[in-house]
BAFI-3210 file (N, C-alpha, C; in Angstrom, 3 decimals, decimal comma, padded with zeros to 6 digits):
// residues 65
n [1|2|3|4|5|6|7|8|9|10|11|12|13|14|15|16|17|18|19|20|21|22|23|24|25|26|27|28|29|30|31|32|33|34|35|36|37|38|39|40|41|42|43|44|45|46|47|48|49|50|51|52|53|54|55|56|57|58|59|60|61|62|63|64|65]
n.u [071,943|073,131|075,446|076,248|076,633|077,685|080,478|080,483|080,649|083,026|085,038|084,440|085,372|088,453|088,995|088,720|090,291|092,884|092,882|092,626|095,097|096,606|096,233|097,385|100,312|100,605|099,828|102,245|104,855|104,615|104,533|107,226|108,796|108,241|109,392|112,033|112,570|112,353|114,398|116,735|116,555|116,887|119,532|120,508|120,134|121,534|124,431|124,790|124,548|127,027|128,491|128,510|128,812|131,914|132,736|132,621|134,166|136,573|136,899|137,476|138,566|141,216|140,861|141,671|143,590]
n.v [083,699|082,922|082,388|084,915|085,838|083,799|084,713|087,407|087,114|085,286|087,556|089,090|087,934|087,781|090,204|091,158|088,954|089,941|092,886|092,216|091,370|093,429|094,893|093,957|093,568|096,530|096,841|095,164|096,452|099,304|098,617|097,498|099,547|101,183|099,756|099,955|102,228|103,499|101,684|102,446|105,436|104,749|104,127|106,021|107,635|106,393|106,806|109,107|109,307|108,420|109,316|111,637|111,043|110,219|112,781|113,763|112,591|113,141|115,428|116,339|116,651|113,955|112,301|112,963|114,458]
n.w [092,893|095,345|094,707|094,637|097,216|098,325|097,449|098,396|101,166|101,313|100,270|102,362|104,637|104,053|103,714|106,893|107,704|106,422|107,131|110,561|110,963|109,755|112,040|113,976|113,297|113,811|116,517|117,361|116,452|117,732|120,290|120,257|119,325|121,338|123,530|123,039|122,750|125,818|126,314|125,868|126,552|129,245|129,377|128,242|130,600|132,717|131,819|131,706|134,697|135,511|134,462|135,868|137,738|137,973|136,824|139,477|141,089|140,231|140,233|142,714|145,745|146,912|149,747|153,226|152,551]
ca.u [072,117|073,742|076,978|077,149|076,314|079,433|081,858|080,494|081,185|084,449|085,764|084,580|086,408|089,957|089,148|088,628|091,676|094,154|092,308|093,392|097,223|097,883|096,032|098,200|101,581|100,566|100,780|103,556|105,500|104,429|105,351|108,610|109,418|108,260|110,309|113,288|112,468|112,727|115,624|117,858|116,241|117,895|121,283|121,322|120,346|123,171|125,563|124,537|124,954|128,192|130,045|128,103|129,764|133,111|133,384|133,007|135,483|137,605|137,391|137,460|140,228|141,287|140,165|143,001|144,465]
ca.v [084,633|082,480|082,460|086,486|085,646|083,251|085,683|088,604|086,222|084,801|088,319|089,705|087,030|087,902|091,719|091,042|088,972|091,154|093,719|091,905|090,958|094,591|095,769|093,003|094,294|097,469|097,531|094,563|097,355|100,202|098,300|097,301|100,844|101,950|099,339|100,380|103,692|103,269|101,278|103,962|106,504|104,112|103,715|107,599|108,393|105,483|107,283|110,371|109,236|107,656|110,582|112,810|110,195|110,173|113,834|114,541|112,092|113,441|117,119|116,893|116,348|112,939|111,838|112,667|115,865]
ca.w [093,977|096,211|094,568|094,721|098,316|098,870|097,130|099,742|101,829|101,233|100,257|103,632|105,295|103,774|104,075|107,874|108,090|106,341|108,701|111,382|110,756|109,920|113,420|114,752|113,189|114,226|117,832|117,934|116,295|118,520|121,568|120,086|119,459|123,010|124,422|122,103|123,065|126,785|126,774|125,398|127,619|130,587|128,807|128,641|132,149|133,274|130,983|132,119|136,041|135,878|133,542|136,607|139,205|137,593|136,900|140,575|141,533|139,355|140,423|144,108|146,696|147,985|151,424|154,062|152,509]
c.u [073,016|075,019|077,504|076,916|077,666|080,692|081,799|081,185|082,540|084,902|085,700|085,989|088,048|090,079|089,752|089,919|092,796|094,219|093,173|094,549|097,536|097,758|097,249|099,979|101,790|100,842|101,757|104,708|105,654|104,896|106,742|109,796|109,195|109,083|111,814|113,796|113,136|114,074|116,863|117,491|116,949|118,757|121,467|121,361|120,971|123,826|125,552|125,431|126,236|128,917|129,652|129,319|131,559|133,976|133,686|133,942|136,546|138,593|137,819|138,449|140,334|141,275|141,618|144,087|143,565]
c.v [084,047|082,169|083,465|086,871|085,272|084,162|086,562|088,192|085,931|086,287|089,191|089,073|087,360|088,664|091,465|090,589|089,772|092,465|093,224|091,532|092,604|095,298|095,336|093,030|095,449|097,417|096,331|095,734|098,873|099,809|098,024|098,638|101,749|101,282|100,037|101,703|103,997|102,629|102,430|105,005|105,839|104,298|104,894|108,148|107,331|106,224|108,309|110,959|109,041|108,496|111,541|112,749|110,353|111,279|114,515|114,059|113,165|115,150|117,551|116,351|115,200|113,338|112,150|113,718|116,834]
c.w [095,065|096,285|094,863|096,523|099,117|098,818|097,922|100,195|102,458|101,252|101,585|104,690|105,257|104,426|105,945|108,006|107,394|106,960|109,600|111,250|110,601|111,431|114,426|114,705|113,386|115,632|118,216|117,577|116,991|119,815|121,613|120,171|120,861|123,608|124,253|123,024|124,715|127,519|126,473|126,147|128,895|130,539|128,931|130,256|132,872|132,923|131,605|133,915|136,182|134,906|135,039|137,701|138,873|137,613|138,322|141,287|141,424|140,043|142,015|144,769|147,008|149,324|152,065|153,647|152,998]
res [x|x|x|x|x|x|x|x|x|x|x|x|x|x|x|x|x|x|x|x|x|x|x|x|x|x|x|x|x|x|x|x|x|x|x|x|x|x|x|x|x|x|x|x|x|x|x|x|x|x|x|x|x|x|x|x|x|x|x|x|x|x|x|x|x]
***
């Protein structure tokens, strides 16, 4: 009995850790993709500002006419 004891045992043990490593590649990957995520949401609303900034340059009168 005490061998089918160890093998519980031991096989709990793995279970648990391959449990944990995927919980653990789970949200390193969820935060990676929120960061991801967020950074490109910046880059567009820069992009966004500075085509906004540019186009109004662009369209309106110089200073002094």
């Amino acid at each position: 009995m005490t061998g089918h004891l160890t093998v519980l045992l031991e096989w709990t043990v793995v279970d648990f850790a391959f449990l944990g490593i995927g919980i653990q590649q789970y949200i390193s990957i969820t935060r990676d993709l929120k960061r991801t995520r967020e950074t490109a949401d910046a880059e567009k609303t820069s992009a966004e500002k500075n085509s906004a900034e540019k186009h109004s340059a662009e369209t309106g009168h110089p200073e002094g006419e």
